[in-house]
Every structure is written in structure tokens, then in C-alpha cells.
DRENKOL-675139 format. One record per residue: z, y, x of N, C-alpha, C in turn. Coordinates in steps of 0.02 Angstrom, whole numbers, plus 50000, padded with zeros to 5 digits. Each point is the difference from the previous one (the first is absolute). Example, Ala and Ser with C-alpha at 12.3 -4.5 7.8 and 13.67 -1.06 7.14 Angstrom:
% DRENKOL-675139
503904971650660500005005949955500005006050045499645005349982500035005950042500375005549961
% end
This chain:
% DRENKOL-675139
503884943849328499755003349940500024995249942499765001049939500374997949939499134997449984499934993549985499474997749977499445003649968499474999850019499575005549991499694996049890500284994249989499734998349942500635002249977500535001849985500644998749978499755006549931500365000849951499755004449969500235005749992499825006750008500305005350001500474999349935500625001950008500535003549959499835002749931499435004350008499805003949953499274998849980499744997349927499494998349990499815003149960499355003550018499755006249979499525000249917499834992049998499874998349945500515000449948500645001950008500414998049934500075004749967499915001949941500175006349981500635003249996500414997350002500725001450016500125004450049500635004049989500055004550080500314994550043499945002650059500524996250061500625000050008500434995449980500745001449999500255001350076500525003950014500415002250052499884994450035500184993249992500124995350066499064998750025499655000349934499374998750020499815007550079500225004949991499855006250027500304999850060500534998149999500454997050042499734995550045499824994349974499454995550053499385002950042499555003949957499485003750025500135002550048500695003950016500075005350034500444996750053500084994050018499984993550049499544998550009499454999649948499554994450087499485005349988499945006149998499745006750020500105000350095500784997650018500015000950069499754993850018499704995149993499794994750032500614997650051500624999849968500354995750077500244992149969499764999249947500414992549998499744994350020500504996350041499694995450039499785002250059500075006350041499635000450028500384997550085499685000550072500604998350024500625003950032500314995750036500645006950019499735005850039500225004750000499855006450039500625003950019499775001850052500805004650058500095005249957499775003649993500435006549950500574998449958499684995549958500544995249946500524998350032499894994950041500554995350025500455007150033499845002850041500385004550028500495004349967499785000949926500235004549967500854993749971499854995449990500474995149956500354997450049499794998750072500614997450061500375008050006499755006849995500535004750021500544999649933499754998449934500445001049937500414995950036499974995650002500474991150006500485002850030499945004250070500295003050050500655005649961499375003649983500555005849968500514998549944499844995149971500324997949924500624995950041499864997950052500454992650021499874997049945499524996550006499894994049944499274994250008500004994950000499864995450057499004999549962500155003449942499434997849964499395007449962499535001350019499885004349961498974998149996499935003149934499074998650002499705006249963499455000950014499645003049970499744995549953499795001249922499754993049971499805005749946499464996049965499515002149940500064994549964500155001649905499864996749936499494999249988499684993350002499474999049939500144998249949499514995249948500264998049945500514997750011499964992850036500544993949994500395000150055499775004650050500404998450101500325005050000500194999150037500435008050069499694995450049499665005450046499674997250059500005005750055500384996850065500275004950055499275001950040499985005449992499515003250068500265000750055500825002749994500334998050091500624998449963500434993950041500574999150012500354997350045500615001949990500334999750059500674996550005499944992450034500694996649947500014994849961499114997249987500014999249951499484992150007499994996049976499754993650040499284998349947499905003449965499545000449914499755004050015499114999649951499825005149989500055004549939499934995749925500275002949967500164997749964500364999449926500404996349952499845002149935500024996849962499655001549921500505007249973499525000849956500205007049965500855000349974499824993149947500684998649953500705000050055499854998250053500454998950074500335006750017499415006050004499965005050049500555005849980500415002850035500515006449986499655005849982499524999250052499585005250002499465002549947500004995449945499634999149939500485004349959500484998950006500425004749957500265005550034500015003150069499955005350012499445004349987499494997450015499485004149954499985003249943500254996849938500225001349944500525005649999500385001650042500725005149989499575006050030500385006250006499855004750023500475001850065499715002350034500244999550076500384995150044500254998650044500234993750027500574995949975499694995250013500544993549947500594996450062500535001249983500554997350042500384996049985500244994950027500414991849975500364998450070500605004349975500464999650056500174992049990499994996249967500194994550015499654994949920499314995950021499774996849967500434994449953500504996050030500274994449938500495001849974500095006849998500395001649956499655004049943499345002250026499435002549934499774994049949500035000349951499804997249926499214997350016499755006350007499105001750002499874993950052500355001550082499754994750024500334994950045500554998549976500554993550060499814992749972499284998849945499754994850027499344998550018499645006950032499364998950048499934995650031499484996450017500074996650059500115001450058499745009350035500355002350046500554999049985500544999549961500685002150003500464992750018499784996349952500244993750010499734997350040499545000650032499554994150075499885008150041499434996050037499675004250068499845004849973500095005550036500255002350035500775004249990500224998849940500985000549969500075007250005499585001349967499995009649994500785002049975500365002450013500605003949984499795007349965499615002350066500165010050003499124999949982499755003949981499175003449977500045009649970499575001950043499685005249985499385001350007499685002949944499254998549992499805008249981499485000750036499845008249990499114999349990499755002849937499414997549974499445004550036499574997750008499225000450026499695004049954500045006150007499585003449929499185002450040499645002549952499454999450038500035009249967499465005550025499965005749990500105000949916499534996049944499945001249936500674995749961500524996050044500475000349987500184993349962499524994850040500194993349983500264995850062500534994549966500564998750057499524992350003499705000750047499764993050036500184994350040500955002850015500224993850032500495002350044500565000750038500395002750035500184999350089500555002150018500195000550059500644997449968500224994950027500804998349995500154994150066500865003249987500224998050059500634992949964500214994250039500534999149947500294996350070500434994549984500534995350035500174994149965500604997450027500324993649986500745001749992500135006450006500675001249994500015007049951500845001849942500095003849956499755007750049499805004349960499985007150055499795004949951500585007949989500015002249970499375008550027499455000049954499735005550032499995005149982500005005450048500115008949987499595002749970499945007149976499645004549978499495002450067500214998650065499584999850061499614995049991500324994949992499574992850012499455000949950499965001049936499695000549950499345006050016500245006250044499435005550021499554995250052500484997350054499454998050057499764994549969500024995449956499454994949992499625003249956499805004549965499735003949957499365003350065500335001950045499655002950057499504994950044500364994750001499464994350026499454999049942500214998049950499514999049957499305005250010500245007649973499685003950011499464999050070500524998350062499554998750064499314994550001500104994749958499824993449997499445003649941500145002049958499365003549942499445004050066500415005550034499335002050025499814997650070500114994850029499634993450034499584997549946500114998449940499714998049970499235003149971500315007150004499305002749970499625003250056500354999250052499415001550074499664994250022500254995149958499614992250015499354999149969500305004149931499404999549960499455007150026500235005650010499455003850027499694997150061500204997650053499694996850063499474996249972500354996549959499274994249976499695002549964500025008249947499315001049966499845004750039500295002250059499625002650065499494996350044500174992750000499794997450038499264994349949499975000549948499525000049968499285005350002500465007749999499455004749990499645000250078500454999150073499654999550037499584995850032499964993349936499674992950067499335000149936499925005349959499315001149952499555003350011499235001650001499965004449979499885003149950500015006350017499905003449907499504999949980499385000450017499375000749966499794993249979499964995150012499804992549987500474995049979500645002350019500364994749987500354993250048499545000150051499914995950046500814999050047500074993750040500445003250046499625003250053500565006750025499635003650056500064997150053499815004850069500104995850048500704998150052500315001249962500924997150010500014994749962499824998149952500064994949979499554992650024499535001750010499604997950035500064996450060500295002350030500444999350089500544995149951500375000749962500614995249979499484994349961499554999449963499664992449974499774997550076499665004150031499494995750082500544996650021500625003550024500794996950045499884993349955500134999149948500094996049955499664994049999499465002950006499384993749990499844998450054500285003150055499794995450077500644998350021500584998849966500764995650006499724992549970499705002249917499854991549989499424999550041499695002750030499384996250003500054995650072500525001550046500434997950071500284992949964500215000249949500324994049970499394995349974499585000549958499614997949978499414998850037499795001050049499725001550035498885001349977500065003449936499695003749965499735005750039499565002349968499635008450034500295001949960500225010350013499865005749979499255001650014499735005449974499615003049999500105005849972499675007150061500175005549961499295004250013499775002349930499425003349996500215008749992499835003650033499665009349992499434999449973500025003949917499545002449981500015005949980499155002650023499845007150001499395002549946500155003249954499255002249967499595002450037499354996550003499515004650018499615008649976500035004650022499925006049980500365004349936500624996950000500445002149950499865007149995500065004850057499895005850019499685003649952499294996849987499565002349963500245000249931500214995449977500304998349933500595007849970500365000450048500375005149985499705007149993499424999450048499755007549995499465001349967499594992249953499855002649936500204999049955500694996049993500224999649936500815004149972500205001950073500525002650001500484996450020500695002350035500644995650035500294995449926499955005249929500324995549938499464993549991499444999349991499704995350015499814994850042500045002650069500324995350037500684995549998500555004949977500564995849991499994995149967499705001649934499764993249947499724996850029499534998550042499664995250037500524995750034500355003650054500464996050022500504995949959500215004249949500384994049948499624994449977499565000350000499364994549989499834993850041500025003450048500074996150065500264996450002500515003249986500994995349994499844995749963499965001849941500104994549957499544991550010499255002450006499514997150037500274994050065500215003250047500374996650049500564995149972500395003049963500624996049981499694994249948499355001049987499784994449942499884997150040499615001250066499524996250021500334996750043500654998350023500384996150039500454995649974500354995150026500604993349964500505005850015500504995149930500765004950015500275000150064499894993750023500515002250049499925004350088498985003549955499845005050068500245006849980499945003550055500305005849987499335006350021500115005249956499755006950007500065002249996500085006650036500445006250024499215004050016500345008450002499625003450007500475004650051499465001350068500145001950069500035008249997499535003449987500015007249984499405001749975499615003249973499335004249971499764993549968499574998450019499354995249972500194994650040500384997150034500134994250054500624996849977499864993349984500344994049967500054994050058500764998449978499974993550024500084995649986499834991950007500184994049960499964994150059500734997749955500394993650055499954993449940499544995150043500124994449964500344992950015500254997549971500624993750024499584995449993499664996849950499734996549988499584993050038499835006150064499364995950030500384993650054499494998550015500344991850035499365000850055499715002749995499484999350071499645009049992499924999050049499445004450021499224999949941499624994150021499595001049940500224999749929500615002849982500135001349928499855007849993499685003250048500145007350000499284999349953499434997850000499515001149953500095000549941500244994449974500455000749934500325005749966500535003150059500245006649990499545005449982499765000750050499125008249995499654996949909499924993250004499475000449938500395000149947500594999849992500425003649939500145008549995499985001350074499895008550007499435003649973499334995050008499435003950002499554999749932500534992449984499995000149908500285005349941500545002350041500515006249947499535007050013499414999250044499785008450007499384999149986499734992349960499305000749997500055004349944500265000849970499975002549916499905007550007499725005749988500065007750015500655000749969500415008150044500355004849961499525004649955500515000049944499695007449977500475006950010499655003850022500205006950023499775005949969500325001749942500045005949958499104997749962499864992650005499464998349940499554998250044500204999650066499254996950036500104993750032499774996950017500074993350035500025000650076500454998650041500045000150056500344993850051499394997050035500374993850028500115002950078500704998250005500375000150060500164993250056499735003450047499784994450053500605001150031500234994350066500655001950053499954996150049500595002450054499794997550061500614996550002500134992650028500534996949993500064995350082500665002250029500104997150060500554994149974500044993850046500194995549994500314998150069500844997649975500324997750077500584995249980499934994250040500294994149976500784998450032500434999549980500594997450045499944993549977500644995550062499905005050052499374997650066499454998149962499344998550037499975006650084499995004849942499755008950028500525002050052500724999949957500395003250020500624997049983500585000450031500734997549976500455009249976499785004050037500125007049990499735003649947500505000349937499815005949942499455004250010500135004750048499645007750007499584995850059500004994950017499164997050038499515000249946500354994249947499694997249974499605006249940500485005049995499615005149949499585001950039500115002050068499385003250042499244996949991500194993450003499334995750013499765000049938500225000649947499674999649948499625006549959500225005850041499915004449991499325005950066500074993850050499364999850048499474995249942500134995649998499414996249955499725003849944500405005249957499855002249951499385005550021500395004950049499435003850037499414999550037499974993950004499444996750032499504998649954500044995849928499804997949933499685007249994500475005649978499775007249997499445002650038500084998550048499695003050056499334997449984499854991849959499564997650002499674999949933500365005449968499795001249941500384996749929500374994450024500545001349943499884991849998500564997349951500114991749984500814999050035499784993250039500704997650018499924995450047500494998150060500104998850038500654996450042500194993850019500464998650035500205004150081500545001250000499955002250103499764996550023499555000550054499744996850051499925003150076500305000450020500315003450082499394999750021499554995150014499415002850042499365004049996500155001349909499425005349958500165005449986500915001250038500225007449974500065006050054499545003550003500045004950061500885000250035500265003849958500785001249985500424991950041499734994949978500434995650004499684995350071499474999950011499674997050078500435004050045500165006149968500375004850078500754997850021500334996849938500624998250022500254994350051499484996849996500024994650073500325007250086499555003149990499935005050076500505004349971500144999949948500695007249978500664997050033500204994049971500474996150009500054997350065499405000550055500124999050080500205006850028499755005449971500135006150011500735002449989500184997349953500785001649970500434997550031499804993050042500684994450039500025004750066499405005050020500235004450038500175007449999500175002449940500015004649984500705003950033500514996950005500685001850021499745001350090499994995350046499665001250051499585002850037499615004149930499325005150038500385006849966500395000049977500485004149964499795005749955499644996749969499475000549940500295003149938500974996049982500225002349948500345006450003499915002349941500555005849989500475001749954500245004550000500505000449936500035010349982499684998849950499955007249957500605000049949500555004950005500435003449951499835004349951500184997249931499845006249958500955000249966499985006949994500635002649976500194998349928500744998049981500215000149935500545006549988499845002749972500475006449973500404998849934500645003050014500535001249929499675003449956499894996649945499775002249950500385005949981500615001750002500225007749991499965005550043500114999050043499715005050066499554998450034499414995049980499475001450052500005000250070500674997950035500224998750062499684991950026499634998250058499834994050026500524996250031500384993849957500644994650006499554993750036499464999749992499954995250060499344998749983499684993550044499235000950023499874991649985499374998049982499804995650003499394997150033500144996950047499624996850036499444994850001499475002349996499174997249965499744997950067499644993049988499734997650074499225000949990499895002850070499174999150000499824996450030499404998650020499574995950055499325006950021500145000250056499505006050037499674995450048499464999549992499404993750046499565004750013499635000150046499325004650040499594999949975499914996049945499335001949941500305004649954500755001849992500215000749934500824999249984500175003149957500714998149936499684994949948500354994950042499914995149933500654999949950499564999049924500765002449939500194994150014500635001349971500594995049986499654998649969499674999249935499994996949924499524993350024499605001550080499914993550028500224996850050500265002750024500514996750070500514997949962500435000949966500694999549995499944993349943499634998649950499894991149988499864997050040499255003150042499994993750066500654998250042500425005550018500514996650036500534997549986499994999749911500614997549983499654991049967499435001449999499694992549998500114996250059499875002350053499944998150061500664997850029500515004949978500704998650029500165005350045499445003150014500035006250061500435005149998500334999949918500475007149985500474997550014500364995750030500724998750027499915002550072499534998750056500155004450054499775007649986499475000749940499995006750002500535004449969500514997349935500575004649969500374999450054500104997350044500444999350062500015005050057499585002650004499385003850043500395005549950499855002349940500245005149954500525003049994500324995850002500994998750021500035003750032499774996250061500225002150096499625007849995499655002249973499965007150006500015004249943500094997549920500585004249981500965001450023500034995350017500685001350047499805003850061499755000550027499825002950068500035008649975499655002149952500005008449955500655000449994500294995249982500775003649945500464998950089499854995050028500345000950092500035006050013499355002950003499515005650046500365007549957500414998149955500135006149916499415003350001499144997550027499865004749947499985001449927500084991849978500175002149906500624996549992500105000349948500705000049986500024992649975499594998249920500034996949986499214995249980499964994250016499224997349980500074994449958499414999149975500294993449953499134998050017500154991150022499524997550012499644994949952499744997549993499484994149928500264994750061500194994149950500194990950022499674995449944499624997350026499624995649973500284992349982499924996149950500454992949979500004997350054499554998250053499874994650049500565003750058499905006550007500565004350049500634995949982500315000149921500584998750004500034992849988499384995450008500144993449990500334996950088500115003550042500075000450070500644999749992500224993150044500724996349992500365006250030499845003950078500325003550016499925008549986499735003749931499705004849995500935004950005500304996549990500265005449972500594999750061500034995950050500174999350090499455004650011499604999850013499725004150053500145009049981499864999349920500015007750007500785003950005500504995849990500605000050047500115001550044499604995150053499965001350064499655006650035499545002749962499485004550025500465005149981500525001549933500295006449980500585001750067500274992249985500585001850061499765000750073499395000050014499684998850072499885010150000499825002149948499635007650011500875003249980500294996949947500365005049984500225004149955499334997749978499825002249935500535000249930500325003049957500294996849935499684998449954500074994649973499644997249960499835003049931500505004549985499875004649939499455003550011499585000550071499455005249995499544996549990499914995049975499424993450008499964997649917499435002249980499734996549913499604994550031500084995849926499254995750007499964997449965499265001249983499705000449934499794993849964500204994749982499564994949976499604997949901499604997950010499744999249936500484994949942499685002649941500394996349942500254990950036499164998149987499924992750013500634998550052499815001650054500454999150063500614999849970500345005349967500805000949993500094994649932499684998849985500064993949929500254992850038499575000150046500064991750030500744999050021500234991749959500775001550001500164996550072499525000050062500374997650060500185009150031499625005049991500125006050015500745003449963500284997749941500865004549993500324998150063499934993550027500415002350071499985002250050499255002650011499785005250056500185005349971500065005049955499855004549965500905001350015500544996249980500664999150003500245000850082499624999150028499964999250088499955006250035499275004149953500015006350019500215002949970500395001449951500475002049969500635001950053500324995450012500674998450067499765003250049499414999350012499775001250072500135009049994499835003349947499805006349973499465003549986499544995650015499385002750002499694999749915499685005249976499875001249933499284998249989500064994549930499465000249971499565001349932499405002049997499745003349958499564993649953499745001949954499714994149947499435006150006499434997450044499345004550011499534998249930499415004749958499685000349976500334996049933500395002849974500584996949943499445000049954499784995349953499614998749943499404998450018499854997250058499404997649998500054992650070500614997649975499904993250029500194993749929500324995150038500234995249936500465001549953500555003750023500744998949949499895005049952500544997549969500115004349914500665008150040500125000649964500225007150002500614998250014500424996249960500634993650013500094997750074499515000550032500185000050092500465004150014500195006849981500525004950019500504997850017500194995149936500834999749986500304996050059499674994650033500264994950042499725001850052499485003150040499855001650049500545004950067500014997750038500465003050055499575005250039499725005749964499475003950043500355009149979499865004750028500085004849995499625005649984499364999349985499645003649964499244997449982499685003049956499544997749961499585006549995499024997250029499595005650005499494998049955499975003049956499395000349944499335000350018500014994749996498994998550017499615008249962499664999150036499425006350012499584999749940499844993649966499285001349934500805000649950500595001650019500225003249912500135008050033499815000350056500045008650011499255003849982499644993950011499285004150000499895006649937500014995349951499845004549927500835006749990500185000850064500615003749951499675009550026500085000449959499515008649996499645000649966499474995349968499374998949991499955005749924500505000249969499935002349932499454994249955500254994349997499694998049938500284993849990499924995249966500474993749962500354995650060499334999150047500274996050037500815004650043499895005950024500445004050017500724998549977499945001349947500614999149942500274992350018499604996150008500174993349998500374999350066499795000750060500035002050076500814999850009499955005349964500545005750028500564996149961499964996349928500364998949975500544991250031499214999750026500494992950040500405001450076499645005949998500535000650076500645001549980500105005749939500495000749983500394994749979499744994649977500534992549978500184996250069499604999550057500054997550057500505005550025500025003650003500505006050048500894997949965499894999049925500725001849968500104992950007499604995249998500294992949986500174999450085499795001850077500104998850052500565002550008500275010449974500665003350020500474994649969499884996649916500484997650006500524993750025499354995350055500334998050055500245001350060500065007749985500045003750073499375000550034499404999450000499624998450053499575007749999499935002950055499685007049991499144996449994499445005349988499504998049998499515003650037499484997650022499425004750044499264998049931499985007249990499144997049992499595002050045499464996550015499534999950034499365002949985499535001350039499275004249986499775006249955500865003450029500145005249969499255006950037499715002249963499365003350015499925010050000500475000449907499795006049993500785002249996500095006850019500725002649980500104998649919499254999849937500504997149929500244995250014499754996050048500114993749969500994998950045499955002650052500805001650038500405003349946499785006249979500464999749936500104998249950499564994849978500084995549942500544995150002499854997850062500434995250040500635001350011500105004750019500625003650002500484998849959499725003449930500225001449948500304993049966499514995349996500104992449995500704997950026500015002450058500424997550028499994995550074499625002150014499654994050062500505003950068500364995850036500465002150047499465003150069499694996950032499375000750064499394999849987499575005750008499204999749972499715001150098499244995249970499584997650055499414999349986499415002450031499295001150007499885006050024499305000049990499695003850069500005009149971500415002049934500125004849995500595004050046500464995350019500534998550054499715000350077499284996249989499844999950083499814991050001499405001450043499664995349999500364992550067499904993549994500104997050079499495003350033500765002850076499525003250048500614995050060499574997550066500394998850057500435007750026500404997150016500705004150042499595004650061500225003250012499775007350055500134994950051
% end
């Protein structure tokens, strides 16, 4: 990206209008790509020109003031070369593509320094970068080292790349102001809780290096409830923007606060170096709320309940570590409100996981686990294409949820013999045909397993199974980590298909699409929630699925949304465009007959 001090093009103080080249610039670093780094779309697009042109050299490149600077090339040992230098500076200038069947015999340019040195351009055709309102920001050209006379063909198809390379370009730029509107939220401002999950990753990478605390606090208003139902939901909302702001004063830059859903906030701090720095923390919290709100003219002080959980003291596991901090919070609550570090032996919830976790190392052996299917249907016919496979734990006291077994055992390490266990009898259904097709959840530590992707080899070719009937589902985080493109490339060969589970609510930007080796993408459930609702948030909902659906078709990738509920909301979805809809309007996880 292009220096965030550098000065815009166009300075709004001048009273002067903006001349063409000034407008011209704007409408360059409007797309944010300069400088930015290489990306496969690009490059792909300028190694097939090279190909088709027969010609050893071709780039995508953008004018600024003084440069030509390549976003992809191909051929080419530079990144970019001053303006006064550039061909492409003066193709811009002409109207439609500029052709130089043979450079030293042109006036204009046989003493460039391309021409006379590196790289001894002979042949150039340059086909300009226009943007929708019809400013040429920089081109597609192809050239050589040898004379070469080009056609009225040659002249359409680089015209056609260009064109191709413009709208890469402007799906680059919608992804990313897609991928803005979804890591916010709307009412506060805050990052939501996708974004959230991408600062924590973050701040417990340095903090492994540094060997520093995280700390991550859940906070909850106390009796917000009330607040809304005498002051009204519009008054409440103002409160919460209040909040926000409050919080964001009351912390160093470099902590973070995000807001989780309703009245429940979270805040991650880098800062601390011990454990007793957490006092420090609370008495800057409890300083920003001594002051009252006022609420439509009255004074109202708002109390909260704040859980506290330290990495990696607590936990080395993300979704541990939120758990525990989010047992501490309810406990504080429970006790009437303030704040609190985890402490395992004061937390009802958390004394039990000692005996959960002996219970769980036998859970496979007392044959305790199960596996409930719920159906995904074609979003156009409403026909069931295949089933997804949800694990339980059934114990003689009880169904214990996943939302607590399934951190304990991925803290523990226990989900490598248990996704294993998952495997061996989702393959065993698609053996047996009673379903056709299942798609199972793989967890990072599953595929951190030197031999994960041998065994389930072994198990397909052992039943029989084809591997095309076999999904599996893994999270953002997981498919980001760059030792996983070569598992992912593995099951790829192998044939077995994978899905990018709960899309927008792990670490990556929206820009994961393009390079990822996966086959479909399922839309997390809180951007399905609000779609029906009839009211702002609705509109908003619906509107990002629709950018997630068109920005996924146009990598090919079909899409599932998830926690699909009411038939509006299936035909909303529909309509959107969403390829497979899923939730319990479809049919709930139920075990097999």
C-alpha cells in the first residue's frame, strides 16, 4: 500500500478544480493496490498473455506521478521504472491500444533505456486500465526483444485482458470493503467478534515470542435488561455506544475492544508482563464508569461484570481461554457483579473438568460417542445432497454440549483419537450407503498429524469408499496456517473435498478465497441470524451474504449458509444466491435409524 502520510492527489483546500491527472490519481489509490504484494489472480492473468502473445515479457503496471510500478510481471527482473522511462506513460495518453511493432526505429522511443539497455524492448503493446468513470490508471502490456508486427486480433485480445485484469481489480476492491463491513460492528463501531478472533491469534503469536501475557476480559452489563425496558431499545443503543467509547478511552492503544453481541464486550490486553498487572487493568475500567450516563436527562451509573483469563497462564487454546474467562465472568455475576481472574478451584463449571476430562479419555471405550446428521439441501430444489456429521457425548448423567467437551478435548489433545473415531464412522455410513454424502469438522491439531492425511487414505481404500463422498469441514484459522496448503493440496489429489466451515468468523480477510485449494465455503450462522427480521440490521445481513455469495461464485466456489431457521429466511437465501441451505428448518442433528 502507498504510504499512509503521502499526500492525496487532490487537495481539497485549493480552490481550484482538480485537473484530469489530479482525478486520475484519486481514482488509483481509491483501489488501494500500490505497493501492495504479489497476488495469483494477477500473475496468472500476465504468464497466460506472455503465452498467448508469444512474447517473453508482459505486466500488469499502474502510473503514478513519477513511476510505472508492476503489480504482476512476467519476464521481468524490476519492479518498476520511473515515469519519464515508462511506454506505458504514454499509452495512457492515446486512445485505445498503443502498438510499436518495432521500438528503434520509433523517434518517440529508440533511446529509452528499455530500448537501448535491459531489457532491449523491440515489439510493445499496451492496452490501458480504465476504471468504470473512465480514467486510465495504468495498463496490461505485453512486449519482447525482437521486431513483431501486431494484428487487429492482437490489438482485441489485449484489450480483453486488460478488461480481465480491471475486474480482478475491482473484485479486490469489493472483497476488502466487504471484508471491512464484516469484521465491524454496526452499532458501536467496535471490531466484532471476527475480528476479535484475528487481534487474540495475533497477540498470542507475539506473546510466544516475547514471552509477555495476553489477557482476555468478557464484559457484561449488569441489568442492562432493565435499562431497555424503561428507557427503550433506542436508548439503550446510545448507552452501548457509550460504553464503546468509554472502553476505548479507558484502555492503551495497543488493547483491543470489540463488542461480542447485546450488552457483552470484550477486551484483550498486550500490555501486561505479569499476572499482578491485572489490577491496574480493572482500576482503569472502574475509573471510565465512575462518572454517571445520562439517559434522556437522568443520571444513570452502570455497574458490570468482568471475567478475566490469562494466556497462556489459563490456557494455550483460543476457545479455552474465552471459556475461562467467560466462567469467571459468571461467577463475578453470580456474586453480584465486579471482576475477577479464572480460578479453576472457585468455578463450579471449571472444578468439574478435572473428572470431565477422565471421563472423556474414556469416552470412545464405554461408547459414549455419537454422531447426529443434520441434512444440507439444494437451495433450488430443496432436495437433501448430503449430511453433516455433529459429535455428541451421551454419559448416564446426561448429553454433555460440545460447546464444553469439544475445547476440553482439543486442549487436551483428545480430538485426534476422537476426529479419528469420526472418520472411522463417517466412512462406515457412506460404506453401509446409508447416506450418500457426509462432511465431517477437522480440527488444526487433527491436521497438525504427520500422518493425517495416510490414514484417511488408508481407511477410504480399506471400506471402499470414494473419496468424492467425503467433505471436511475445517475453520478459517486452521486453513490460513501456511504448514496446512500442503495438506489441503494432498486432499485435494487424494479427492476428498474441502469446505472453509463458519466463513467470517475466524482470522482471515475475505482475500483467503483466491489462493486457497478448498471447494466450498459455509457462511457462519450470526450473518444468517438477522436475515428475515425486517429491519436495518436485516438489510445489512442479507446484504453481506449477498457480497460473500458473488465474491465466492466468482472463484467458482458454491456456498452453504448455515442456521438456516425460517422458510423467509431459505428464500431470501435463495434468491441471494446461496448454492446449499442448512438448519433446523431443514431438520434438526438426529442419529441414523
Amino acid at each position: 500500500m502507498s504510504s499512509t502520510n503521502e499526500k492525496d492527489p487532490i487537495d481539497p483546500l485549493q480552490g481550484e478544480s482538480p485537473t484530469v491527472e489530479q482525478l486520475r490519481l484519486a481514482a488509483l489509490r481509491r483501489y488501494g493496490i500500490l505497493d501492495t504484494l504479489p497476488e495469483l489472480q494477477f500473475d496468472r492473468l500476465v504468464g497466460m498473455a506472455a503465452r498467448v502473445f508469444h512474447q517473453p515479457m508482459a505486466l500488469i503496471s499502474f502510473i503514478e506521478e513519477d513511476r510505472q510500478w508492476f503489480k504482476a510481471n512476467h519476464g521481468v527482473a524490476f519492479l518498476e521504472v520511473p515515469r519519464c522511462d515508462s511506454f506505458c506513460s504514454v499509452a495512457i495518453a492515446q486512445d485505445g491500444v498503443m502498438l510499436i511493432p518495432d521500438a528503434v526505429l520509433d523517434q518517440q522511443f529508440q533511446s529509452y533505456p528499455g530500448v537501448v539497455g535491459d531489457p532491449h524492448i523491440r515489439s510493445y503493446a499496451g492496452a490501458p486500465l480504465v476504471t468504470p468513470d473512465g480514467h486510465k490508471i495504468g495498463t496490461f502490456c505485453v512486449f519482447g526483444p525482437e521486431p513483431r508486427e501486431f494484428s487487429t486480433e492482437d490489438r482485441d485480445l489485449l484489450m480483453s485482458f486488460a478488461e480481465m485484469a480491471m475486474d480482478e481489480l475491482r473484485l479486490r476492491q469489493a472483497l476488502q470493503e466487504l471484508n471491512q463491513v464484516a469484521m465491524n460492528d454496526a452499532l458501536t463501531g467496535l471490531p466484532n467478534r471476527v475480528h476479535f478472533r484475528q487481534h487474540l491469534i495475533e497477540a498470542c503469536r507475539r506473546a510466544d515470542l516475547s514471552g509477555e501475557k495476553v489477557v482476555v476480559g468478557l464484559l457484561d452489563l449488569d441489568r442492562f435488561k432493565q435499562i431497555n425496558d424503561t428507557f427503550g431499545h433506542a436508548a439503550g443503543d446510545d448507552l452501548l455506544k457509550e460504553v464503546a467509547y468509554r472502553l476505548n478511552d479507558a484502555t492503551a492503544t495497543s488493547d483491543v475492544v470489540a463488542r461480542m453481541s447485546g450488552d457483552e464486550f470484550v477486551l484483550l490486553f498486550t500490555d501486561v508482563r505479569a499476572v499482578a498487572d491485572l489490577g491496574r487493568v480493572t482500576r482503569r475500567l472502574e475509573d471510565s464508569f465512575a462518572v454517571p450516563f445520562m439517559i434522556e436527562g437522568q443520571e444513570v451509573f452502570v455497574h458490570w461484570s468482568l471475567g478475566l483469563s490469562v494466556y497462556p497462564d489459563d490456557a494455550r487454546e483460543l476457545d479455552a481461554l474465552l471459556s475461562f474467562a467467560d466462567a469467571a465472568m459468571y461467577r463475578v455475576k453470580r456474586a453480584g457483579g465486579g471482576h475477577s481472574p479464572f480460578e479453576p478451584q472457585q468455578d463450579g463449571r471449571s472444578s468439574s473438568q478435572v473428572e470431565r476430562l477422565s471421563a472423556l479419555h474414556r469416552a470412545i471405550e464405554r461408547d459414549e460417542l455419537r454422531l447426529y446428521y443434520q441434512p444440507k439441501v439444494n437451495a433450488q430444489s430443496r432436495v437433501v445432497v448430503a449430511h453433516e456429521a455433529l459429535l455428541r457425548w451421551v454419559r448416564p448423567s446426561g448429553m454433555v454440549s460440545p460447546l464444553d467437551f469439544i475445547p476440553l478435548a482439543e486442549s487436551s489433545g483428545l480430538i485426534v483419537p476422537i476426529g479419528r473415531w469420526v472418520l472411522r464412522e463417517a466412512v462406515d455410513v457412506l460404506r453401509t450407503g446409508r447416506l450418500q454424502e457426509v462432511c465431517v469438522n477437522v480440527s488444526a491439531l487433527e491436521l497438525r498429524q504427520a500422518d493425517y492425511v495416510d490414514h484417511l487414505r488408508s481407511l477410504l481404500e480399506e471400506s471402499r469408499v470414494a473419496p468424492r463422498q467425503l467433505w471436511l469441514e475445517l475453520t478459517e484459522s486452521s486453513l490460513l496456517e501456511p504448514r496446512f496448503i500442503s495438506v489441503l493440496q494432498e486432499l485435494k489429489a487424494l479427492g476428498v473435498r474441502t469446505a472453509m466451515d463458519d466463513f467470517g468468523n475466524g482470522y482471515s480477510s475475505l482475500m483467503a478465497l483466491v489462493s486457497l485449494p478448498i471447494q466450498m465455503v459455509k457462511i457462519d450462522r450470526s450473518f444468517i441470524a438477522g436475515v428475515g427480521e425486517e429491519t436495518p440490521d436485516e438489510v445489512r445481513a442479507l446484504e453481506v451474504v449477498r457480497g460473500i455469495v458473488a465474491l465466492a461464485t466468482a472463484y467458482g466456489l458454491p456456498t452453504v449458509a448455515e442456521g438456516v431457521e425460517t422458510l423467509e429466511q431459505a428464500n431470501l437465501l435463495t434468491k441471494v444466491g446461496c448454492t446449499d441451505l442448512q438448519g433446523y428448518f431443514f431438520g434438526r442433528p438426529e442419529p441414523l435409524p
